[in-house]
DSSP file (Angstrom, degrees, kcal/mol; ACC not computed):
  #  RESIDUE AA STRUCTURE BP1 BP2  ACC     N-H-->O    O-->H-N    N-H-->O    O-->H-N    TCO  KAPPA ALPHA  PHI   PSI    X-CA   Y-CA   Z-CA
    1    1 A X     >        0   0    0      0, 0.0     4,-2.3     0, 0.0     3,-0.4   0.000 360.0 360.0 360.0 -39.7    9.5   50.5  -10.1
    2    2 A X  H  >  +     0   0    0      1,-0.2     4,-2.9     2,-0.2     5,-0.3   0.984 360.0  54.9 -56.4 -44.1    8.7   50.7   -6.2
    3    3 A X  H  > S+     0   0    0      1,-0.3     4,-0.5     2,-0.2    -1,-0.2   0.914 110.3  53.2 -63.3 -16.2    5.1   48.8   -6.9
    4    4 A X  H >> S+     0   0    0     -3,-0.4     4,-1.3     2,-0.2     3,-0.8   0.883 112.1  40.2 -65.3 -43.4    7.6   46.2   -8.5
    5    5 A X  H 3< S+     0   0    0     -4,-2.3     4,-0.4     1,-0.3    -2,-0.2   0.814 113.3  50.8 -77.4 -13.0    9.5   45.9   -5.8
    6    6 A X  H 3X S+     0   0    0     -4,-2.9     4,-0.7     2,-0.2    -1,-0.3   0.380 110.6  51.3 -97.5 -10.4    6.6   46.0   -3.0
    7    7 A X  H <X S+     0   0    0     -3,-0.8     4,-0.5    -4,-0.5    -2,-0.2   0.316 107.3  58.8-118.7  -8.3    4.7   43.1   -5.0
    8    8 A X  H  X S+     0   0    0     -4,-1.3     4,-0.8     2,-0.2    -2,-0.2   0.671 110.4  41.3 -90.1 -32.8    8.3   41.2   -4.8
    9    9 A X  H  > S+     0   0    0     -4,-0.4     4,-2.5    -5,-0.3     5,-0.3   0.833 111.7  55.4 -78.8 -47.7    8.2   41.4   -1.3
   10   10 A X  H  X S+     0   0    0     -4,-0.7     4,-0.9     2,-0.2    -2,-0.2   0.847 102.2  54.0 -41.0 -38.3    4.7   40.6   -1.1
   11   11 A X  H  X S+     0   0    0     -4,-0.5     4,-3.4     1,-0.2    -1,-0.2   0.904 112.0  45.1 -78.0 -41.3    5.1   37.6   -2.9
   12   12 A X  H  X S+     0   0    0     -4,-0.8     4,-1.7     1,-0.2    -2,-0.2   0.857 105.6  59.5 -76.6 -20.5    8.0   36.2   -0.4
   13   13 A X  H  X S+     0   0    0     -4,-2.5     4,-1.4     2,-0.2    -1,-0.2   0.757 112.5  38.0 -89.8 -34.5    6.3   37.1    2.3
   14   14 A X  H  < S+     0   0    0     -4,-0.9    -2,-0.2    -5,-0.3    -1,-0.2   0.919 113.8  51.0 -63.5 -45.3    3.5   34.8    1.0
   15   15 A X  H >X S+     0   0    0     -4,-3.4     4,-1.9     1,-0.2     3,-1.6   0.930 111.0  52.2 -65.1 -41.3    5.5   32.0   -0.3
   16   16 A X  H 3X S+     0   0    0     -4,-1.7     4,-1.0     1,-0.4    -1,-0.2   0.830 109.5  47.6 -72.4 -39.8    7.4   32.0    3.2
   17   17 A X  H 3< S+     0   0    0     -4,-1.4     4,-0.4     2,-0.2    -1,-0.4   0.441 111.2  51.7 -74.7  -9.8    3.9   31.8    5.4
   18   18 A X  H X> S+     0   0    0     -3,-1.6     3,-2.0     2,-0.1     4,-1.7   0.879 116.9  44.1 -95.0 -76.6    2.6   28.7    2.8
   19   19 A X  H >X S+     0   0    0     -4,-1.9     3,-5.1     1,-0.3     4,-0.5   0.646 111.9  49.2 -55.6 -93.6    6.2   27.0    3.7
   20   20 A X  H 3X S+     0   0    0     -4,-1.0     4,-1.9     1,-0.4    -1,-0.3   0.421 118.5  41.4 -17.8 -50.0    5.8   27.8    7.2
   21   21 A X  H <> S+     0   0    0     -3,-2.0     4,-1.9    -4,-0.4    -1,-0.4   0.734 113.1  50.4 -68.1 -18.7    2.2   26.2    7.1
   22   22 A X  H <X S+     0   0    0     -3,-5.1     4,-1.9    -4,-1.7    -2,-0.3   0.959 110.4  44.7-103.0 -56.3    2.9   23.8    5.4
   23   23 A X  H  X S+     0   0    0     -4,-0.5     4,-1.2     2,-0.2     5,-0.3   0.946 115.1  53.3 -54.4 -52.2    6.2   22.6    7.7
   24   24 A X  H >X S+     0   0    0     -4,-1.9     4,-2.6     1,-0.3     3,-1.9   0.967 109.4  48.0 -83.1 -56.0    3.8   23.3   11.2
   25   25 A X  H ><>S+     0   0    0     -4,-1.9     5,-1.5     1,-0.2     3,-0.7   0.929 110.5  59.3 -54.0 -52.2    1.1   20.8    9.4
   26   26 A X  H 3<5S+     0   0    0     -4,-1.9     3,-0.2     1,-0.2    -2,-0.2   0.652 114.9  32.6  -4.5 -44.3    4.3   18.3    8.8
   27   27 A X  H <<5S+     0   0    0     -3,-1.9    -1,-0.2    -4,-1.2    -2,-0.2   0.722 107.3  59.0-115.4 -24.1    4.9   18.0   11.9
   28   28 A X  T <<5S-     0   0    0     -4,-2.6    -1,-0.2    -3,-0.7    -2,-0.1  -0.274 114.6-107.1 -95.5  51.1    1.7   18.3   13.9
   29   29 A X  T > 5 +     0   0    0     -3,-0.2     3,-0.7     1,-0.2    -3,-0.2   0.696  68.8 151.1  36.8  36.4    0.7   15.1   11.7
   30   30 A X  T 3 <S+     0   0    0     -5,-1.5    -4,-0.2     1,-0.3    -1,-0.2   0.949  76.8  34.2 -79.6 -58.9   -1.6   16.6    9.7
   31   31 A X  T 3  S+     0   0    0     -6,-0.2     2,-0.6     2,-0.1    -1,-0.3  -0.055  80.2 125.3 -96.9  37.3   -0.5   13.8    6.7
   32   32 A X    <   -     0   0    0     -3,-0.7     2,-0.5     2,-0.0    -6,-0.0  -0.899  58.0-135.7 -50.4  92.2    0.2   10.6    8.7
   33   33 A X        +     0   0    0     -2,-0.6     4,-0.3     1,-0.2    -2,-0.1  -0.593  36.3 164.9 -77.3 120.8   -1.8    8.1    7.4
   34   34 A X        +     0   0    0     -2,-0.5     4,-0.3     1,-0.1    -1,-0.2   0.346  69.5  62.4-111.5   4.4   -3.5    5.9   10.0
   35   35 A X  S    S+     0   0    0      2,-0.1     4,-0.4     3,-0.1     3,-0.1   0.847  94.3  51.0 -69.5 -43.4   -6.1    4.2    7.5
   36   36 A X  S  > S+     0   0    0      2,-0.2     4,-0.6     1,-0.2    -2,-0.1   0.785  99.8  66.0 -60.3 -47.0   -4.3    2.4    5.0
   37   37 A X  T  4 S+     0   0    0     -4,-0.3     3,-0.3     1,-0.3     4,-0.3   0.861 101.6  50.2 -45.8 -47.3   -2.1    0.4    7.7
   38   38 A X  T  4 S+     0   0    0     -4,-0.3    -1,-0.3     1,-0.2     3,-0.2   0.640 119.1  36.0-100.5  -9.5   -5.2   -1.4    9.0
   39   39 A X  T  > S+     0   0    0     -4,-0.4     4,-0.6     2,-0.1    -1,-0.2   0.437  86.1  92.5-127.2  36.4   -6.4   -2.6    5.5
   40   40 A X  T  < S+     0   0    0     -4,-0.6    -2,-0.1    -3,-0.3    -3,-0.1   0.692  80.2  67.1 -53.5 -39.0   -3.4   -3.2    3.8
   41   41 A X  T >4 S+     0   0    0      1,-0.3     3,-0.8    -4,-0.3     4,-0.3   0.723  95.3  49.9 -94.3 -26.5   -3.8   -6.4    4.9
   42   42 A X  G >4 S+     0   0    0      1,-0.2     3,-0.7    -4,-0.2    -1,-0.3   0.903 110.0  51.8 -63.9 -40.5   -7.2   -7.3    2.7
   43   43 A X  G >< S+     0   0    0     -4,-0.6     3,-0.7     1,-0.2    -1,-0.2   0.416  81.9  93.4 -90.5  -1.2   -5.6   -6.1   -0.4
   44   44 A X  G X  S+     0   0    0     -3,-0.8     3,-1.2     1,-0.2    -1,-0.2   0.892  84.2  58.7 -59.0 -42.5   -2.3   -8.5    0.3
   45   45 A X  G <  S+     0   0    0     -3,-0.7    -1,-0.2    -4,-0.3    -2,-0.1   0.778  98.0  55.5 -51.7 -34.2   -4.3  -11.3   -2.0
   46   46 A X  G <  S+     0   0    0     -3,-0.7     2,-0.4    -4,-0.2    -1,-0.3   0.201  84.3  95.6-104.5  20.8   -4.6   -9.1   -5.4
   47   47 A X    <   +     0   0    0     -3,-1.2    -1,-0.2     2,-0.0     2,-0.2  -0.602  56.6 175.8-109.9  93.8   -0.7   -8.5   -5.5
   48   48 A X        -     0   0    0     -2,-0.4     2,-0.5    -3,-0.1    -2,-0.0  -0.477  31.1-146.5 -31.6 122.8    0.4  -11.1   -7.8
   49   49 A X        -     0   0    0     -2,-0.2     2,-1.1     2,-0.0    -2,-0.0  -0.937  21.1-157.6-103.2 110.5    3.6  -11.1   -8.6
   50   50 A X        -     0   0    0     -2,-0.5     2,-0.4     2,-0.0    -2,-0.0  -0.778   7.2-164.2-118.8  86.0    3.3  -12.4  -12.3
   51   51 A X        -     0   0    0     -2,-1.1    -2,-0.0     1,-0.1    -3,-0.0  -0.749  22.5-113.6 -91.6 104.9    6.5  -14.0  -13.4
   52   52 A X        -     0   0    0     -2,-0.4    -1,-0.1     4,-0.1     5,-0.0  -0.301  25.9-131.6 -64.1 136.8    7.0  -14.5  -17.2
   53   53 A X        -     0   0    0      1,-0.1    -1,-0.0     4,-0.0     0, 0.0   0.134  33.9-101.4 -62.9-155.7    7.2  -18.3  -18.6
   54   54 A X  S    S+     0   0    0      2,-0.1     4,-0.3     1,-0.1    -1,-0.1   0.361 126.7  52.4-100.3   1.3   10.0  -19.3  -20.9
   55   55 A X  S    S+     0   0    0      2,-0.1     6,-0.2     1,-0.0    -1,-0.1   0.750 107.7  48.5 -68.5 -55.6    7.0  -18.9  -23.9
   56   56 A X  S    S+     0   0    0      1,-0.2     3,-0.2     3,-0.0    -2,-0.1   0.417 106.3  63.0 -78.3  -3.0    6.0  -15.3  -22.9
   57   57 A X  S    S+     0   0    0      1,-0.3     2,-0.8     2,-0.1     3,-0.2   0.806 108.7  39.2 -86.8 -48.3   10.1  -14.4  -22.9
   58   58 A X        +     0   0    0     -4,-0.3    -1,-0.3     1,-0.2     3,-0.2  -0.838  64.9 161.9-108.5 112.1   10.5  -15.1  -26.7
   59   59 A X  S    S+     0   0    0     -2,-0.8    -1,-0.2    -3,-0.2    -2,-0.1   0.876  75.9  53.2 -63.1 -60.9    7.6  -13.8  -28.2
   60   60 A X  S    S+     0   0    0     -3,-0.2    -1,-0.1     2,-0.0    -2,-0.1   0.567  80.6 117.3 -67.2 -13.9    9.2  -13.8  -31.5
   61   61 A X        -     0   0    0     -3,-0.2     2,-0.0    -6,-0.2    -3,-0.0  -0.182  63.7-121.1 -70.5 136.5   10.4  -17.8  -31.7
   62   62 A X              0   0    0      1,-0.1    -1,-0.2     0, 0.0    -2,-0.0  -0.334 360.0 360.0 -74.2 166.5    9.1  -19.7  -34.2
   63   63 A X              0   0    0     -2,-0.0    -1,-0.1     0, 0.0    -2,-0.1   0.456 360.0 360.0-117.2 360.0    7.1  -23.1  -33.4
């Protein structure tokens, strides 16, 4: 029963040092992306916004 309870502390002790790493990289900008921003603007052409006509609304209408 102790080794339960010692591998139950162990374990928070872990999870809390992961959070802990994980907040300190957060903050020292560790995921801030500074790539994307400066070629965002080449990829501006390939989003189409692709609007359906008044054919492609009723599929089903006869002709």
């Amino acid at each position: 029963m102790s080794v339960i309870v010692l591998l139950v502390i162990i374990g928070i002790l872990v999870a809390a040092g992961f959070l802990i790493a994980f907040i300190w990289a957060v903050r020292s900008g560790q995921y801030d992306d500074s790539y994307s921003p400066s070629v965002r603007i080449l990829f501006d052409d390939l989003k189409e916004s692709k609007e359906p006509s008044s054919e492609e609304e009723l599929p089903n209408k006869p002709k």
